[in-house]
C-alpha positions as CSV (number, residue, x, y, z in Angstrom):
1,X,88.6,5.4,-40.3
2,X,89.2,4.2,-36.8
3,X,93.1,5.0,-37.3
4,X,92.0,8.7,-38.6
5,X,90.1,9.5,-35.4
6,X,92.5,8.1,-33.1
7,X,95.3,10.3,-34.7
8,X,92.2,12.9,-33.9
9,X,92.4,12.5,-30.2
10,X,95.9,14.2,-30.0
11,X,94.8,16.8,-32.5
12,X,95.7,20.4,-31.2
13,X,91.7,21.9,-31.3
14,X,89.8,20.7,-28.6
15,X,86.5,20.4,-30.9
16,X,88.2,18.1,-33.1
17,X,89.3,15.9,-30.1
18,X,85.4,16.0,-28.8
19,X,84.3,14.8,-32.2
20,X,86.7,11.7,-32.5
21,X,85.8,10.8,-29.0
22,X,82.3,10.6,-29.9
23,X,82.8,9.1,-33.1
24,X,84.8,6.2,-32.1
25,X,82.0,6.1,-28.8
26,X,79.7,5.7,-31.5
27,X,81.8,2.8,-33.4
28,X,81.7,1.5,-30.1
29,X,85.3,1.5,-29.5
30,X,85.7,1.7,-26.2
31,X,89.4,0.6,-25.9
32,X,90.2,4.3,-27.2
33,X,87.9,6.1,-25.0
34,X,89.1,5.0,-21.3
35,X,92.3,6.5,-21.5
36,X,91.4,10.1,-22.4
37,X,90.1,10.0,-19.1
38,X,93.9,9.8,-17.8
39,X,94.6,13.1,-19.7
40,X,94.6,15.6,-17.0
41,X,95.9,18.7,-19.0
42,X,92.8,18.0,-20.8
43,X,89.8,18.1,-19.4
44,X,87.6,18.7,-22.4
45,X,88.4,15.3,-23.4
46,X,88.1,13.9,-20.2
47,X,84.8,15.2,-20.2
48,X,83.8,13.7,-23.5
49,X,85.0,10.7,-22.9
50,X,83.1,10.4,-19.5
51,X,80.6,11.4,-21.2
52,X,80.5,8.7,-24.3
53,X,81.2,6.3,-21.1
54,X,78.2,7.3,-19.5
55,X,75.5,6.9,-22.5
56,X,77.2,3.6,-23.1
57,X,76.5,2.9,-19.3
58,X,72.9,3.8,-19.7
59,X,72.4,0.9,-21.9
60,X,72.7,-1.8,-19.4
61,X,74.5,-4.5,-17.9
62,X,76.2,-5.7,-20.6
63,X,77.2,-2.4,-21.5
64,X,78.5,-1.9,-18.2
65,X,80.4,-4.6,-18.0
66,X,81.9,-3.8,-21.3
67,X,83.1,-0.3,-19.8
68,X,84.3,-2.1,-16.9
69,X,86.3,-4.9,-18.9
70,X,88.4,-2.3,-20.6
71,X,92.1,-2.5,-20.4
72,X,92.7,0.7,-17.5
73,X,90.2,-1.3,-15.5
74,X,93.8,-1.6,-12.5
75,X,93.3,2.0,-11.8
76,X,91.5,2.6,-8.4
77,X,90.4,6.3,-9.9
78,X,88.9,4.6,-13.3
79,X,87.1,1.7,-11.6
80,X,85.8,4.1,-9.1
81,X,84.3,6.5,-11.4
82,X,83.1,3.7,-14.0
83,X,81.2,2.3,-10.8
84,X,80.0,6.3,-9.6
85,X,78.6,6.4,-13.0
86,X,76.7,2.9,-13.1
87,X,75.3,3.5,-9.7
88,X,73.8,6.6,-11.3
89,X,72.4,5.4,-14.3
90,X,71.0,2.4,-11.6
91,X,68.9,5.3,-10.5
92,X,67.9,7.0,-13.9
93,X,70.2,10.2,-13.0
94,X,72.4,9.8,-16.1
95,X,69.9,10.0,-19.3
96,X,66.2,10.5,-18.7
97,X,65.3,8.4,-21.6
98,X,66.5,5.2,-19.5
99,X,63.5,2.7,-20.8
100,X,61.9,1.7,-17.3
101,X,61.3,-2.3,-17.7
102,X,63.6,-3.0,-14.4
């Protein structure tokens, strides 16, 4: 399955390419995810997979760190936007279902 959908990333329709990325976000495969946001002829991934980054963000600390431990981590650009995006979710901008215990 996980081979199918990475195969799927490549694919030549952009919907098809959305749906993988949020299928293997929803595996929780994250290691497939941070690179699409290097493809800059391809911003409909990019914004998929910022966007599977994101919800998984919203989920906490360990979540964040599990975003941030991904291989990709060396580039300034990815760390920077990884740490754009927890600061936001710090603040409940990113989902507004954020459960409030903090």
């Amino acid at each position: 399955l996980v081979a199918n959908l990475v195969e799927a990333l490549d694919d030549d329709e952009k919907d098809v390419r959305r749906l993988a990325i949020a299928a293997l976000g929803a595996l929780g495969d994250l290691s497939m995810i941070v690179p699409v946001l290097s493809k800059g002829q391809d911003p409909s991934s990019r914004h998929a997979a910022a966007a599977v980054l994101r919800e998984h963000l919203s989920h906490g600390p360990e979540s964040a760190k599990r975003v941030q431990d991904q291989p990709g981590r060396d580039d300034r650009d990815l760390r920077h936007d990884v740490a754009a995006a927890h600061d936001r979710v710090e603040v409940g901008e990113l989902s507004p279902n954020l459960d409030q215990r903090r």
